[in-house]
Backbone of each chain as ProteinMPNN parsed JSONL, in Angstrom:
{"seq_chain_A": "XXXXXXXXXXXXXXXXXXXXXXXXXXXXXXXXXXXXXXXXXXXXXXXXXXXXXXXXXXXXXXXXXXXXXXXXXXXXXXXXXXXXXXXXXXXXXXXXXXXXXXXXXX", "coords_chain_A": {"N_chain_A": [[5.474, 27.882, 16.529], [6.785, 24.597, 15.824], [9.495, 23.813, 13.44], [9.737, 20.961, 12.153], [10.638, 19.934, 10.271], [13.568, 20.042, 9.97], [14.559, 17.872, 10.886], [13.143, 15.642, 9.943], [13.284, 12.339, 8.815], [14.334, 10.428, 5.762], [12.246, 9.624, 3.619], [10.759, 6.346, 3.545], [11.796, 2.827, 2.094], [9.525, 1.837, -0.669], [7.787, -0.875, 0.278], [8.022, -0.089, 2.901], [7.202, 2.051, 3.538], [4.107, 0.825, 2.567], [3.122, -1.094, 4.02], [3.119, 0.762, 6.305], [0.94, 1.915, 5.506], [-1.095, -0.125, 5.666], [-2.269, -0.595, 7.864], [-5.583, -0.823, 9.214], [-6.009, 1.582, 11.191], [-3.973, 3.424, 10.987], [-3.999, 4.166, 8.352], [-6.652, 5.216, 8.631], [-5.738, 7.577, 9.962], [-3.601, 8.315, 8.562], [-5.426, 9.505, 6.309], [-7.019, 11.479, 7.645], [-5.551, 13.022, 8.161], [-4.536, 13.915, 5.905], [-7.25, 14.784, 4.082], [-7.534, 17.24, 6.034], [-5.317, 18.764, 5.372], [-3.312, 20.253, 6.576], [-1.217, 20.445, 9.694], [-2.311, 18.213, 12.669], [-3.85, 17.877, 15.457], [-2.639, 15.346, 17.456], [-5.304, 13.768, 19.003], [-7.132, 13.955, 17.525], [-7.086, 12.429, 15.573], [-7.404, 9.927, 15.448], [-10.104, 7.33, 17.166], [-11.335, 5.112, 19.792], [-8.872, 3.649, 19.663], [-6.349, 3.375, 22.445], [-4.01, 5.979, 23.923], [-1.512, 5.648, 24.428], [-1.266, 3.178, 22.294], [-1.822, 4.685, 19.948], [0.041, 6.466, 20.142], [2.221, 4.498, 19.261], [1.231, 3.717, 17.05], [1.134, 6.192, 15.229], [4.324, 6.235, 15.417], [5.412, 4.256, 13.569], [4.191, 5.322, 11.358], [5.882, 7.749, 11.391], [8.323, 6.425, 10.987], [8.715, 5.87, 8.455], [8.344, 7.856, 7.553], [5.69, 9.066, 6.955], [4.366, 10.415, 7.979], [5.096, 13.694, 10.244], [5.984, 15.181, 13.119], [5.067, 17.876, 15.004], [5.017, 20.649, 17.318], [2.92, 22.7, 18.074], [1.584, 26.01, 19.564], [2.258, 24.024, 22.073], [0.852, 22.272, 21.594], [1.247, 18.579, 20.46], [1.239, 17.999, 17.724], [0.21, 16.133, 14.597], [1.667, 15.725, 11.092], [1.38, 15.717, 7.373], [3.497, 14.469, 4.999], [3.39, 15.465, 2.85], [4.669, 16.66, 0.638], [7.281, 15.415, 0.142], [6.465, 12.554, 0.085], [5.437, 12.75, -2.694], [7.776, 13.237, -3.947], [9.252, 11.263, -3.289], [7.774, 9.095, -3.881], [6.116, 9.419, -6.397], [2.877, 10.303, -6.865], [1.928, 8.065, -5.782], [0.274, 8.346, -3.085], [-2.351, 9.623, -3.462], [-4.515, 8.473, -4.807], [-4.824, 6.071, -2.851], [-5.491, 8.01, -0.489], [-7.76, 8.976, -1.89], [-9.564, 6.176, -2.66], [-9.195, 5.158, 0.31], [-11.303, 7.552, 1.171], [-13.783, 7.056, -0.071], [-14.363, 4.606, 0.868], [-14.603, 5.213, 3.194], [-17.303, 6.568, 3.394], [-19.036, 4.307, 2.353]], "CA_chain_A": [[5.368, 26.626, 15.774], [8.458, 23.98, 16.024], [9.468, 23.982, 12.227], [9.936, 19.307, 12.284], [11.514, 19.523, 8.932], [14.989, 19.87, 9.671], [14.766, 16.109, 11.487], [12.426, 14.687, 9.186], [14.094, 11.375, 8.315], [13.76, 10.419, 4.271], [10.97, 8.439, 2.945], [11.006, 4.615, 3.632], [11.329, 2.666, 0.753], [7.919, 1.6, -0.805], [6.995, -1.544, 1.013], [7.533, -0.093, 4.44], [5.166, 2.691, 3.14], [2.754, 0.533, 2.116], [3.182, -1.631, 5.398], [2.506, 1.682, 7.079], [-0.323, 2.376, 5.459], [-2.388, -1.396, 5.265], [-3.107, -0.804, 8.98], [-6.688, 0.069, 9.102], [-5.909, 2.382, 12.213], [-2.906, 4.096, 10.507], [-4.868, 4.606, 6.899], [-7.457, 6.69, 9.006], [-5.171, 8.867, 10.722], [-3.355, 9.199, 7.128], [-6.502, 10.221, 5.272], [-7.455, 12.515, 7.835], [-4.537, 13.97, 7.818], [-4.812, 14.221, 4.201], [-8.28, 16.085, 4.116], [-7.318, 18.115, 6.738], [-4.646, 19.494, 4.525], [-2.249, 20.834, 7.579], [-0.785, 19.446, 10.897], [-3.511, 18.15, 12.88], [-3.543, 17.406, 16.962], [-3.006, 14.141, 17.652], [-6.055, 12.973, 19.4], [-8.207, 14.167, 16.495], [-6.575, 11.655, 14.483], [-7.918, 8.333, 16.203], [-10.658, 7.197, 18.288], [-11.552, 4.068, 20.014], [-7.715, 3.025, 20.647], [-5.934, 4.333, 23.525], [-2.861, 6.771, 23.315], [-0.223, 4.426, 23.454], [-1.746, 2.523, 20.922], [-1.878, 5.679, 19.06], [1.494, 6.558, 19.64], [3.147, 2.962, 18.254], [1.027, 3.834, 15.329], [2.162, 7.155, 15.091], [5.528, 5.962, 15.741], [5.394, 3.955, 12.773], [4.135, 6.397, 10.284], [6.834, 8.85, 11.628], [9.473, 6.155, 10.766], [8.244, 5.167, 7.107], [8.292, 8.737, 6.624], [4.802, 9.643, 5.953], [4.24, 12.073, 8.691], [6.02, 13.901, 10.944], [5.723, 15.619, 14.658], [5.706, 19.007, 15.633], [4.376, 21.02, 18.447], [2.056, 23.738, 17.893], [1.383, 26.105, 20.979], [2.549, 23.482, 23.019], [0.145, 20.582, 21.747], [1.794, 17.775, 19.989], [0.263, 17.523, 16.072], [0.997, 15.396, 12.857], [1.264, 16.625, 9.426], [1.823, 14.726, 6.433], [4.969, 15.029, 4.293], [2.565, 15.192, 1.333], [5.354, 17.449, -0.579], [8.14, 14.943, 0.401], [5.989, 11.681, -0.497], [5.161, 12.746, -3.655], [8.978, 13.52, -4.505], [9.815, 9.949, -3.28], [7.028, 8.415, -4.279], [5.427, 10.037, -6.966], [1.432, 9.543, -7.573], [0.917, 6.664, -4.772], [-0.611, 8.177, -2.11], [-3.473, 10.376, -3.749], [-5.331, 7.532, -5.3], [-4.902, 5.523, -1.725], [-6.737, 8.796, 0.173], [-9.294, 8.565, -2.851], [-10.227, 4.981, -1.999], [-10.246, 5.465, 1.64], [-12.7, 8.203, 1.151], [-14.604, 6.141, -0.856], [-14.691, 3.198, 1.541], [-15.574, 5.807, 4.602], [-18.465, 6.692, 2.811], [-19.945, 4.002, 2.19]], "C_chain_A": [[6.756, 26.068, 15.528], [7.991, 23.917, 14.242], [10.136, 21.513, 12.413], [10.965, 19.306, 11.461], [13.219, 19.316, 8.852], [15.273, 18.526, 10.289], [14.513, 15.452, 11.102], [13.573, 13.286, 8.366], [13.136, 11.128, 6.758], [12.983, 9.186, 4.767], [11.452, 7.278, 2.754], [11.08, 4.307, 2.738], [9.803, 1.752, 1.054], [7.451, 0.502, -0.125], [7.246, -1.132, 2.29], [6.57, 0.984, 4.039], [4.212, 1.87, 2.975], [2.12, -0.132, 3.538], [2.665, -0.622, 6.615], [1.021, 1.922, 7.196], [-1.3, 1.448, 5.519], [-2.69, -1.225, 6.169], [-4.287, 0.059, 9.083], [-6.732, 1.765, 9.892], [-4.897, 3.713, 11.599], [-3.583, 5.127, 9.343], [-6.159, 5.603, 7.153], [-6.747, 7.512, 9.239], [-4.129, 9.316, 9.192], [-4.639, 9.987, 6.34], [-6.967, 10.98, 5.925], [-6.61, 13.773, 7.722], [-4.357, 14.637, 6.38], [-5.56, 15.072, 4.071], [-8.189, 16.858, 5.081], [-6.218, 19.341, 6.007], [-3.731, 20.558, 5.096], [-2.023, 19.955, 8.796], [-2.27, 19.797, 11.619], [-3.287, 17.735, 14.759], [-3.823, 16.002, 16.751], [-4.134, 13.677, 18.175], [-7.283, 13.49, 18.638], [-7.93, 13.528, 15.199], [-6.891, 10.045, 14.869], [-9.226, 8.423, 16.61], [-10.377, 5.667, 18.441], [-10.076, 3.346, 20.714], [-6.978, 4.046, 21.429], [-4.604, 5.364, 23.177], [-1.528, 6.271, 23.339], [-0.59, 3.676, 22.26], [-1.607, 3.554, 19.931], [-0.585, 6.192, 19.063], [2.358, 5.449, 18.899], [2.64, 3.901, 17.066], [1.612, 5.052, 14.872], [4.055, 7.271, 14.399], [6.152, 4.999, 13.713], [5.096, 4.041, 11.444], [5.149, 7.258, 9.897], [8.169, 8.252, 10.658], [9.403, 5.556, 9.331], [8.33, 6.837, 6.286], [7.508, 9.637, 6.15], [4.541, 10.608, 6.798], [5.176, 12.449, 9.646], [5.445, 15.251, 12.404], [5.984, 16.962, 14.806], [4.268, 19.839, 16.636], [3.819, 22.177, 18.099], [1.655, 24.745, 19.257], [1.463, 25.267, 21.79], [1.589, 22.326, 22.946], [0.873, 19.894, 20.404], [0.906, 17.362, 18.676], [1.565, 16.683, 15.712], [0.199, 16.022, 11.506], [1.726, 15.615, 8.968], [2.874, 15.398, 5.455], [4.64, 14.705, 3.054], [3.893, 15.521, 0.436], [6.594, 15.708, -1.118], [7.62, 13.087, -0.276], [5.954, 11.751, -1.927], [6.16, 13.021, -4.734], [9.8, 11.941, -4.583], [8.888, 9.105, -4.109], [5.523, 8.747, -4.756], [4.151, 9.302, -7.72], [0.746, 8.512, -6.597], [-0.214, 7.284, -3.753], [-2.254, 8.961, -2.288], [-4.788, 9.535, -3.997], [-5.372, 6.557, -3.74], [-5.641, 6.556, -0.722], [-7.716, 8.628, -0.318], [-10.079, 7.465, -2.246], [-10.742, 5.046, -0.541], [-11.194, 6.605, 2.337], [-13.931, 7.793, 0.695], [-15.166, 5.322, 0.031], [-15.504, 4.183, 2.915], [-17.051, 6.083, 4.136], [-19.409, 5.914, 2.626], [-20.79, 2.558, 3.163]], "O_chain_A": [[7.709, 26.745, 15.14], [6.856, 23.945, 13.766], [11.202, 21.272, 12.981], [12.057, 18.809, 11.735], [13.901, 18.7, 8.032], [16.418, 18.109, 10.114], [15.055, 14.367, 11.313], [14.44, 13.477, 7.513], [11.959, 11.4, 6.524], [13.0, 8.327, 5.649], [12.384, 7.033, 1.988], [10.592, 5.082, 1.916], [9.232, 1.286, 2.04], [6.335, 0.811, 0.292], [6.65, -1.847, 3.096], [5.35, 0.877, 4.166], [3.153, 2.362, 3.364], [1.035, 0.15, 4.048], [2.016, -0.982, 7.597], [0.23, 2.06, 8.129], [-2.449, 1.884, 5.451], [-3.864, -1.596, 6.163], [-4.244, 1.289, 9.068], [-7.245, 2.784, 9.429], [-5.198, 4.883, 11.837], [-3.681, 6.354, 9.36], [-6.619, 6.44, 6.376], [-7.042, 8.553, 8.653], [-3.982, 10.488, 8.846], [-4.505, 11.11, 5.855], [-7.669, 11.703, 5.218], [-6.809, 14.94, 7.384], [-4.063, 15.788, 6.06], [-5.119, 16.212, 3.923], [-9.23, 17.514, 5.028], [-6.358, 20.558, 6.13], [-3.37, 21.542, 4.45], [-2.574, 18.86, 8.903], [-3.039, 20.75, 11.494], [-2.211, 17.196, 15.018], [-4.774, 15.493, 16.156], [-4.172, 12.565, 17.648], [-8.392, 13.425, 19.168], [-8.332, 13.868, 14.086], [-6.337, 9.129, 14.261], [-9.72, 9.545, 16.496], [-9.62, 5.002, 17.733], [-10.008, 2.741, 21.784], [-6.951, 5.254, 21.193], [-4.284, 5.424, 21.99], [-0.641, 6.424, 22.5], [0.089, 3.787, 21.24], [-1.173, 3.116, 18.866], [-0.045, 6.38, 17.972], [3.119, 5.731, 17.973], [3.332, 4.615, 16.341], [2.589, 4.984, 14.126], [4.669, 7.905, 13.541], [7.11, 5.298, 13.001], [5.462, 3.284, 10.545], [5.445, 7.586, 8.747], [8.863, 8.935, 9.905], [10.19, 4.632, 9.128], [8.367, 7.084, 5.08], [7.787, 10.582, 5.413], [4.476, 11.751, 6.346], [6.068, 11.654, 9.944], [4.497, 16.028, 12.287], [7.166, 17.301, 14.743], [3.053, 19.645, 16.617], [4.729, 22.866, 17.638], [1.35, 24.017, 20.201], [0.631, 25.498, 22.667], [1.429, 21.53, 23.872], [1.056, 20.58, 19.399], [0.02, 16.508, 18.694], [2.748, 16.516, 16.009], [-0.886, 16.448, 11.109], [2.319, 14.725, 9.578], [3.008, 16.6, 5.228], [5.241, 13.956, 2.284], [4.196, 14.715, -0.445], [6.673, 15.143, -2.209], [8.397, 12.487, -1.018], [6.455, 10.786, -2.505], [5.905, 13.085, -5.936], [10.582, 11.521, -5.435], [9.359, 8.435, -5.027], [4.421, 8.604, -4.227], [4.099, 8.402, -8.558], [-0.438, 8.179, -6.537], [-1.349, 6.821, -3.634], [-3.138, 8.883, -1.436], [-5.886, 9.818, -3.517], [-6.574, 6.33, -3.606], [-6.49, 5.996, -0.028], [-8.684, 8.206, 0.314], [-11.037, 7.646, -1.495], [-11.899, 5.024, -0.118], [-11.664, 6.652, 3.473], [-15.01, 8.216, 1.112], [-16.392, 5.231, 0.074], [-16.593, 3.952, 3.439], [-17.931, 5.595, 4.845], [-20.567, 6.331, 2.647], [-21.946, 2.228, 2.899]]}, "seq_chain_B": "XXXXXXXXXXXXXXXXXXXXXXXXXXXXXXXXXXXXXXXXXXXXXXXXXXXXXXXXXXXXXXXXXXXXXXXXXXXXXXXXXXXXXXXXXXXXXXXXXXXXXXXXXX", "coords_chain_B": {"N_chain_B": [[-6.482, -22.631, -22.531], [-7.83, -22.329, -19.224], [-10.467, -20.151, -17.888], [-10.092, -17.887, -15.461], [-11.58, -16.07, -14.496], [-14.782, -16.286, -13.746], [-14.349, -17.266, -11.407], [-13.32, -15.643, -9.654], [-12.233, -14.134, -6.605], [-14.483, -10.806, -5.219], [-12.3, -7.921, -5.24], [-10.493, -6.878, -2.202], [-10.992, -5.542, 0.99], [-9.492, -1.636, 0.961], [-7.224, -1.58, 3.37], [-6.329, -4.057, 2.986], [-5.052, -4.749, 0.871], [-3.606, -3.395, 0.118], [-2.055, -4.796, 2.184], [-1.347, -7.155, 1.416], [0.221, -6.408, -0.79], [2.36, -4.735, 0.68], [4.421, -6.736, 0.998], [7.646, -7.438, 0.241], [8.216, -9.255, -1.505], [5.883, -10.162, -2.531], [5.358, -8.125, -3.828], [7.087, -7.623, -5.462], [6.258, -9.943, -7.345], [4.285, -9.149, -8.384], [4.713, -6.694, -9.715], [6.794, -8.087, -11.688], [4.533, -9.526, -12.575], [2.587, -7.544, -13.959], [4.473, -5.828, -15.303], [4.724, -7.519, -17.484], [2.123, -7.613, -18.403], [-0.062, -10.291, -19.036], [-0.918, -13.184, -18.337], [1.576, -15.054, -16.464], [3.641, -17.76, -15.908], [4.195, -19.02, -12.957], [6.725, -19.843, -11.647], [8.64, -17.753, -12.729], [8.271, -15.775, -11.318], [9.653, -15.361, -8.945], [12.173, -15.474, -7.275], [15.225, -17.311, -5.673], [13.381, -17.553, -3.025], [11.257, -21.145, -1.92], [8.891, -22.99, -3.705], [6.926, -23.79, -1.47], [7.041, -21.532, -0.152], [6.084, -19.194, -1.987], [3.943, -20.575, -3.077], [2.331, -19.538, -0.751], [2.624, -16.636, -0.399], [1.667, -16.622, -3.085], [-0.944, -17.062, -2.379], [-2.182, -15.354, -0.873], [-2.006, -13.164, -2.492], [-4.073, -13.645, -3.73], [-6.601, -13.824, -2.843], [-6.525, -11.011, -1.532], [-7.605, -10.25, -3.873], [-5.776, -8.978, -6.142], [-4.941, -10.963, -7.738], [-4.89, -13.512, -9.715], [-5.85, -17.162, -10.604], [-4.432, -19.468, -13.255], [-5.148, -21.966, -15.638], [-2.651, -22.53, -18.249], [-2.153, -24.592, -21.116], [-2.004, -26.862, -19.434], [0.311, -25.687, -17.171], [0.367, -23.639, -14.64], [-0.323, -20.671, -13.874], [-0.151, -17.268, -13.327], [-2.073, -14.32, -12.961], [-2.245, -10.864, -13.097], [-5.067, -9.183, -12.257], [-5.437, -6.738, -13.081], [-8.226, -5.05, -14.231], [-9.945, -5.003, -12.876], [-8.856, -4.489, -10.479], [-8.589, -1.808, -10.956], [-11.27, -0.891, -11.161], [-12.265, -1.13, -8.874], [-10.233, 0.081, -7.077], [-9.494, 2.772, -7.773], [-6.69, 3.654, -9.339], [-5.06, 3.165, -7.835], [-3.212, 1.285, -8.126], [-1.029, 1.944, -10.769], [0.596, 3.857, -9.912], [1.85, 2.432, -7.637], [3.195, 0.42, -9.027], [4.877, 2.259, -10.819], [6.535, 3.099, -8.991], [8.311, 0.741, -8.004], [9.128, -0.011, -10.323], [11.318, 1.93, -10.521], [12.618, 1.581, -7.926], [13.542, -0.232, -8.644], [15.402, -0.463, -10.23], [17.44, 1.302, -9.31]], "CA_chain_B": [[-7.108, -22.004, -21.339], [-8.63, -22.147, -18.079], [-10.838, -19.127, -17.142], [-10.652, -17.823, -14.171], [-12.657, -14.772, -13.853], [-15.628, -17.424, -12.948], [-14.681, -17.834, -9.848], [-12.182, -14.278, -9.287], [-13.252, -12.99, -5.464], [-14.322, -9.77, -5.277], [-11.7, -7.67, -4.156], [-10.325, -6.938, -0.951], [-10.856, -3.762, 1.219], [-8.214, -1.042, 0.871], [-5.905, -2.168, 3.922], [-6.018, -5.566, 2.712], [-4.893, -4.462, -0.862], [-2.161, -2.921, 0.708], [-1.431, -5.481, 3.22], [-0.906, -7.956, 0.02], [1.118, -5.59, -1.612], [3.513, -4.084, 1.217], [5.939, -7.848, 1.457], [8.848, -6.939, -1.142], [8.443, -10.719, -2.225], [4.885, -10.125, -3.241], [5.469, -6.363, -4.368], [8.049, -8.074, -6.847], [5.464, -11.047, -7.904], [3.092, -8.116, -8.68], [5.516, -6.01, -10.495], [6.479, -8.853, -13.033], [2.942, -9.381, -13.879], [2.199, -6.099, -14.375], [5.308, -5.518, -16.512], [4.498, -8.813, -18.484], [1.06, -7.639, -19.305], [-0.466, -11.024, -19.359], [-0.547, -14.333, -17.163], [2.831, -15.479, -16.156], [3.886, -19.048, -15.195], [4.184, -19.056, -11.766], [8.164, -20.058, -11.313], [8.839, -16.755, -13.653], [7.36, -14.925, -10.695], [9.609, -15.18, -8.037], [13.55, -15.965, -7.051], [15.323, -17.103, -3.72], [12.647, -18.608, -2.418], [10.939, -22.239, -2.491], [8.052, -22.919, -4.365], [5.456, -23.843, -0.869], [6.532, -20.144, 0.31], [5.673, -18.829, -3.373], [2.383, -20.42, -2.608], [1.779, -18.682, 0.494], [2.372, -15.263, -1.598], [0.472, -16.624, -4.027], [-2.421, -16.848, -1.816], [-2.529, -13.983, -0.067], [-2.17, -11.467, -3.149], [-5.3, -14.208, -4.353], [-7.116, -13.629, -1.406], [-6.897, -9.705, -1.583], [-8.225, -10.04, -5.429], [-4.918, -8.689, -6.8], [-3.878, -12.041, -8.97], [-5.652, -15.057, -10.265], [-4.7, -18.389, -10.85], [-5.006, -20.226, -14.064], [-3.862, -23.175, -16.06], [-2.577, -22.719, -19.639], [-1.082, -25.547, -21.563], [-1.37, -27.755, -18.294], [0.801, -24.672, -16.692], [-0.36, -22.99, -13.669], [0.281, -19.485, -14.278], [-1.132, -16.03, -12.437], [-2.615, -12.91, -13.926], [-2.905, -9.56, -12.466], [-6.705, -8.29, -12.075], [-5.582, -5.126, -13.752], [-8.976, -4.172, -14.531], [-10.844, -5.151, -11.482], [-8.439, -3.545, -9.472], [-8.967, -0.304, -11.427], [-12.705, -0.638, -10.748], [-12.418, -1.055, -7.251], [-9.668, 1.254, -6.489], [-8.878, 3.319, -9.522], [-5.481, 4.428, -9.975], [-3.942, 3.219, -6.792], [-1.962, -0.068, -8.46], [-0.175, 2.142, -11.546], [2.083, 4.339, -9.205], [3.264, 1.576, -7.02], [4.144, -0.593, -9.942], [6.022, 2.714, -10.893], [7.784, 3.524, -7.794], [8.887, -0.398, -7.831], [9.851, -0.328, -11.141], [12.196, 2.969, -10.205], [13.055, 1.06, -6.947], [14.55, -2.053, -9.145], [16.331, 0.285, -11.236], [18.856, 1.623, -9.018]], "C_chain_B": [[-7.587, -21.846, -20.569], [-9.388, -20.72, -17.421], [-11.123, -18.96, -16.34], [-11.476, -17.003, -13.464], [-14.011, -15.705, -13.495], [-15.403, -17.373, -11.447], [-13.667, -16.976, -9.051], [-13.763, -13.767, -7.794], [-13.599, -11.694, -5.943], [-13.234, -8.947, -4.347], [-11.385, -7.153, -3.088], [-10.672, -5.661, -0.286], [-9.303, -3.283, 1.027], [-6.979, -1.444, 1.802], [-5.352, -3.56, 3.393], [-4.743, -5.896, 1.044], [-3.216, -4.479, -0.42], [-0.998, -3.745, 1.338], [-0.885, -6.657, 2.025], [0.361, -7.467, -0.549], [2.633, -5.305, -0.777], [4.654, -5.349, 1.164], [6.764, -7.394, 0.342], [8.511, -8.01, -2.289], [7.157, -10.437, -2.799], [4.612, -8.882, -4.115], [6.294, -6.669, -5.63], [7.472, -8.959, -8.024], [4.94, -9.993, -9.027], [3.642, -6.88, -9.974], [5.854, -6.601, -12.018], [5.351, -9.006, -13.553], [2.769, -8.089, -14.308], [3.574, -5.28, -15.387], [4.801, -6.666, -17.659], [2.997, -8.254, -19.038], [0.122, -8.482, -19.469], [0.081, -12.106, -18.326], [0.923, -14.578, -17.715], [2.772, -16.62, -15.232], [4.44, -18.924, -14.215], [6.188, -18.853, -11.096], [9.177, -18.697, -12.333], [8.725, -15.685, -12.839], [8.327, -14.17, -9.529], [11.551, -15.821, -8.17], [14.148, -16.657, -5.672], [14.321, -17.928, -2.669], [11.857, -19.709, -2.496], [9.72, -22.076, -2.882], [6.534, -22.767, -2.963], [5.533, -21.976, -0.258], [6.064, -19.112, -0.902], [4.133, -18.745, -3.167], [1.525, -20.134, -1.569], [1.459, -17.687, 0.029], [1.425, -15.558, -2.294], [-1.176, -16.407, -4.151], [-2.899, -16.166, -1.323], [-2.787, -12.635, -0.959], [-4.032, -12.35, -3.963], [-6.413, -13.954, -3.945], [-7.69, -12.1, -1.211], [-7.593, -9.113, -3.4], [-7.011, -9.687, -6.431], [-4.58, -9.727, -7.865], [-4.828, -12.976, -8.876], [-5.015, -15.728, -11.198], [-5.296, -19.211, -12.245], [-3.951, -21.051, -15.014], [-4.104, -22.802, -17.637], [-2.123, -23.598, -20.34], [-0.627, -26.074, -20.436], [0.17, -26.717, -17.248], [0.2, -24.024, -16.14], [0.304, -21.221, -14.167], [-0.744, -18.425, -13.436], [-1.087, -15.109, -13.298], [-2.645, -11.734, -12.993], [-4.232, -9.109, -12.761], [-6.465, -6.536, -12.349], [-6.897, -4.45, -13.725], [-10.034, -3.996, -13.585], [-10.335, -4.265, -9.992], [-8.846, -1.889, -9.654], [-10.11, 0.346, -10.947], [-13.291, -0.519, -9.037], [-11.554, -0.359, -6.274], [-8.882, 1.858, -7.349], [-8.148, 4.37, -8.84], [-4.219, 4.103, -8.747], [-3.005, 2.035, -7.384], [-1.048, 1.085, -9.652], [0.739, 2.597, -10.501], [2.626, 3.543, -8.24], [4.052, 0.795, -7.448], [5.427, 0.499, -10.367], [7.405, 2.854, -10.114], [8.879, 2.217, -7.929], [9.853, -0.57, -8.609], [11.367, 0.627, -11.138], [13.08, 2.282, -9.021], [14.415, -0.094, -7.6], [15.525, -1.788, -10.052], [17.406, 0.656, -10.4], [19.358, 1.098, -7.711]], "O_chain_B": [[-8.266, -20.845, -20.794], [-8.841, -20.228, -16.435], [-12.16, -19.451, -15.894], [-11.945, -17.077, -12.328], [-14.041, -15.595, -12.27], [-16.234, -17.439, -10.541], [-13.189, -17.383, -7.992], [-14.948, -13.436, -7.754], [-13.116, -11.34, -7.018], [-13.148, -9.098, -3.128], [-12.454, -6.68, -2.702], [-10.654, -4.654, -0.995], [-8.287, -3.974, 0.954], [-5.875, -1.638, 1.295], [-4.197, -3.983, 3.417], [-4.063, -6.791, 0.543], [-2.209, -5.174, -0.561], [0.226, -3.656, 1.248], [0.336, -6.815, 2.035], [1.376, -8.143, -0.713], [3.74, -5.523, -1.271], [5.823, -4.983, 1.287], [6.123, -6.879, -0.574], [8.503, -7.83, -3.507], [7.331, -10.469, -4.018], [3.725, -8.779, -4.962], [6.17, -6.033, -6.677], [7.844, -8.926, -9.196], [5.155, -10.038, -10.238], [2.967, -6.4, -10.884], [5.524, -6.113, -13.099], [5.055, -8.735, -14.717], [2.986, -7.933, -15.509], [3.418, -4.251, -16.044], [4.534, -6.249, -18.786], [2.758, -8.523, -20.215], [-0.851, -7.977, -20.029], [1.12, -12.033, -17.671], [1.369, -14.416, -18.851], [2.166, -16.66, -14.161], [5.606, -18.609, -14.451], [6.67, -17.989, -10.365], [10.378, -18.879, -12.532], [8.995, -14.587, -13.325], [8.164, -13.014, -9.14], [11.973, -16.495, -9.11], [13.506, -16.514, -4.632], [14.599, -18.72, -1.769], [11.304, -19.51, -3.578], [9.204, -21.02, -2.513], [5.521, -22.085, -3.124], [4.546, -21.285, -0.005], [5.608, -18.057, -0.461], [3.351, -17.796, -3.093], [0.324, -20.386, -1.469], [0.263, -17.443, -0.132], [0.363, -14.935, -2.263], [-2.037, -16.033, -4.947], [-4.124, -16.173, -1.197], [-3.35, -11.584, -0.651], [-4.897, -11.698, -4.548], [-7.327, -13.843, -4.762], [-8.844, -11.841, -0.87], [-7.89, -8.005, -3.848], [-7.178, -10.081, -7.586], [-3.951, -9.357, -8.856], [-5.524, -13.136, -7.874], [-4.203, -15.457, -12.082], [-6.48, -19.546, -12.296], [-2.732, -20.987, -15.177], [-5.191, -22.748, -18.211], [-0.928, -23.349, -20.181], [0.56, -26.039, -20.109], [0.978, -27.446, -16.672], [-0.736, -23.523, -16.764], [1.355, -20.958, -14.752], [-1.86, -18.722, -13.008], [-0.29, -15.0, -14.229], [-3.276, -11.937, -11.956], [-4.307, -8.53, -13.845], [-7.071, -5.534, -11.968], [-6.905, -3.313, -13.254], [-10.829, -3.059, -13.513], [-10.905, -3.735, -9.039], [-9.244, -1.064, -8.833], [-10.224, 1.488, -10.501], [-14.237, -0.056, -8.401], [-11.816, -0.166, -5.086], [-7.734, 1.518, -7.64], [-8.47, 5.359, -8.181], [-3.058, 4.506, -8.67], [-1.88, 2.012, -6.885], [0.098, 1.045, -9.204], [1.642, 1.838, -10.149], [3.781, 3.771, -7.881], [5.106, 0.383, -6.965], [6.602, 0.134, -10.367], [8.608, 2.784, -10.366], [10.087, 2.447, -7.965], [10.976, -0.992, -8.333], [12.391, 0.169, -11.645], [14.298, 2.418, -9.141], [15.521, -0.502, -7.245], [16.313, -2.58, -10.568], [18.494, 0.269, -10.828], [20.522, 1.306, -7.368]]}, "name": "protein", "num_of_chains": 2, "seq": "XXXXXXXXXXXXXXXXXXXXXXXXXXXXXXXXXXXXXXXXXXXXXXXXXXXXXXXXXXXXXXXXXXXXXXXXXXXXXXXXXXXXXXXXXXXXXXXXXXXXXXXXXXXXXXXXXXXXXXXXXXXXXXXXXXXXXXXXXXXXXXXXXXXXXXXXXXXXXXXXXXXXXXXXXXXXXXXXXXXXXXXXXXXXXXXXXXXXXXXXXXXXXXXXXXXX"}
């Protein structure tokens, strides 16, 4: 397991987080990542758009901060930098998984 | 007083909330109300920029349910939907007003 953390760039400030997160596409692959509650393979973090499409978005999570890349036996996951969010930006994102559990639901 | 809950959308889905929220310029609008507590006259709201791009912001955080518009003393003024927001996505507006307010601090 590649350890990401020593590359991890700091936490965006708050409107490019939030900017990260308004994209519907993005806000799934955060909240699964969320209830998943460890790094997750990328293509169990999307459907429907293709894998470039899924990398931009990716790409744009990575650089806001909220997750970050590492390789697992040799397949390419994302984890969330729950610890690291919640040091920068303490309290936001718990209540924003809440909701979009809420909204998948119903 | 003009009331506006009469005719307050319901509000927005979660990306939309967000997508309102993430511009700095409207993240700042949103911040003064929500420090103020209570409608705020419109030109109180905002710095730097002219009043028709004000009312672009204005319409877009209106739009996602976040703010409503009303006239006091012939004074247009906006409110934060504090409690509507709560009800429709409870707990996600306090910690970004915090982070902001931490943001504007140093």
């Amino acid at each position: 397991m590649t350890d990401a953390n020593e590359e991890a760039p700091p936490i965006a400030s708050l409107p490019t987080v939030l900017g990260a997160l308004q994209d519907p596409i993005r806000l799934e692959m955060v909240r699964r990542l969320s209830n998943a509650g460890t790094a997750v393979r990328c293509g169990a973090l999307y459907e429907v758009i293709n894998k470039s499409t899924a990398t931009h978005h990716f790409k744009i999570l990575r650089e806001a901060g909220v997750i970050e890349r590492l390789v697992i036996d040799g397949q390419t996951c994302q984890r969330l930098r729950t610890a690291d969010l919640d040091e920068a930006l303490p309290g936001v994102l718990p209540p924003i998984i809440d909701a979009a559990n809420r909204a998948q639901r119903t």
